[in-house]
C-alpha positions in Angstrom: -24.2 -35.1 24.9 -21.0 -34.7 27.0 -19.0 -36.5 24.1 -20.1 -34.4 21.4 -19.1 -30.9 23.1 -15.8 -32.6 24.7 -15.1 -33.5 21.3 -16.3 -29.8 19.6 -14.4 -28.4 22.4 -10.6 -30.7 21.1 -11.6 -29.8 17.5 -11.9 -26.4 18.3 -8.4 -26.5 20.3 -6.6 -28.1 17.3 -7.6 -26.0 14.6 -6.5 -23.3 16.7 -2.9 -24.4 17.4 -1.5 -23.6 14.7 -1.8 -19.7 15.8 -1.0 -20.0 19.0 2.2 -21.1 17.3 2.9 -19.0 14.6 5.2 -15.8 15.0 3.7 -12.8 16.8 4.7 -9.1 14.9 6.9 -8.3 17.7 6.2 -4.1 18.5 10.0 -3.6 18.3 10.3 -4.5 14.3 11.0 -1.8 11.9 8.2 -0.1 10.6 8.3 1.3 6.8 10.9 4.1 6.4 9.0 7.5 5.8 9.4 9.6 2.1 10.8 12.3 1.8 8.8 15.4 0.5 9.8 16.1 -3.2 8.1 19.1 -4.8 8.3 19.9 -8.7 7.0 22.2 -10.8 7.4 23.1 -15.0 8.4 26.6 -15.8 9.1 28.4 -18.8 12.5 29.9 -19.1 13.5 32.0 -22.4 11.8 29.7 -24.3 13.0 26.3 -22.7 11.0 24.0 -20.3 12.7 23.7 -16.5 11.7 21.0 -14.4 12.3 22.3 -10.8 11.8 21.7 -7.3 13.0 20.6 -4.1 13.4 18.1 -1.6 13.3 18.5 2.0 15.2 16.8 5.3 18.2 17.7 4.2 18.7 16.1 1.1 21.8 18.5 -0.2 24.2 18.1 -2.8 22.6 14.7 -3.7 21.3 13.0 -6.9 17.8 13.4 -8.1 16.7 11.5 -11.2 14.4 13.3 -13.5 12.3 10.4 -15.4 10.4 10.4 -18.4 7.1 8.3 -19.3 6.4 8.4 -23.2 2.5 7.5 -22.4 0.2 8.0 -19.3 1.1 5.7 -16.6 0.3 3.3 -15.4 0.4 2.2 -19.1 3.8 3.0 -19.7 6.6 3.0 -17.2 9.0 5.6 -16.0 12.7 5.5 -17.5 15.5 7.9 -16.9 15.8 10.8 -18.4 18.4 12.9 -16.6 20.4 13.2 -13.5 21.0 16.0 -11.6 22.4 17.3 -8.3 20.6 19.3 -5.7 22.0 22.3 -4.7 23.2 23.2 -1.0 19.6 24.4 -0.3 18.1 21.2 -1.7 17.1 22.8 -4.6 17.2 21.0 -8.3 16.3 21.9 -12.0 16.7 20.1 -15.2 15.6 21.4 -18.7 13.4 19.3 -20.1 11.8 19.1 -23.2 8.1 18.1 -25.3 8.0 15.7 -27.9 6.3 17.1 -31.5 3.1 15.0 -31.4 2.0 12.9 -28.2 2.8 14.0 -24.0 5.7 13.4 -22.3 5.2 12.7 -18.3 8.2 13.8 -16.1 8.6 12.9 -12.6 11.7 13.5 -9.8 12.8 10.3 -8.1 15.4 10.2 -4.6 16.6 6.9 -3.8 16.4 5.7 -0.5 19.2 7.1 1.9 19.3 8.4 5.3 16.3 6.0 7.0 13.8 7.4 4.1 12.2 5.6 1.5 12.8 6.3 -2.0 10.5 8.8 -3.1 9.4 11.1 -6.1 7.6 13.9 -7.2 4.2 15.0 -8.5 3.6 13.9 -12.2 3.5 16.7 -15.0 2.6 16.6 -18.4 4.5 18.3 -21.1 3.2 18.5 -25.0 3.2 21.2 -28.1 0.2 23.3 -28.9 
């Protein structure tokens, strides 16, 4: 009897040597970078289609990318459809458009800068009635 748990008690130590081991997540590694908050909205502006917002933390007078889905994601993926720059306040607009038949998805994107995470906008849907 003494053999069998001496012997339950070194299998049990070898299978778990391999953790002891492996690397320990050490408390001091990066974590993932936050996002930055990116609102957007469409408005209707003498007849044309705006796709506005902003993006907080100080994102000014930097590039935002306005993208375009042809089909409701996840089926189809974003591509770009325009750049533009925010303005001092952070603000940005691009006039978009809607396609004759079908939807059109638009989102914002911000690259990753600064210590945040690239990061992008609610999704809106444009079409023609």
């Amino acid at each position: 009897m003494k053999i069998r748990i001496a012997s339950i008690l070194a299998a049990g130590a070898l299978a778990l040597s391999p953790l002891a081991l492996s690397p320990v997540a050490d408390a001091s590694a990066p974590d993932k970078a936050p996002a930055r908050n990116v609102t957007s909205k469409v408005v209707k502006v003498k007849g044309h289609l705006v796709f506005k917002g902003h993006v907080s933390d100080g994102y000014n007078r930097k590039q935002v990318i306005i993208q375009r889905a042809t089909c409701k994601p996840p089926k189809c993926n974003f591509k770009t459809y325009k750049t533009t720059k925010t303005s001092k306040a952070g603000k940005y607009s691009a006039r978009i458009g809607a396609p004759a038949r079908g939807s059109w998805y638009f989102r914002a994107k911000v690259k990753a800068a600064g210590g945040f995470a690239t990061s992008y906008s609610g999704v809106w849907r444009t079409y023609r009635l």
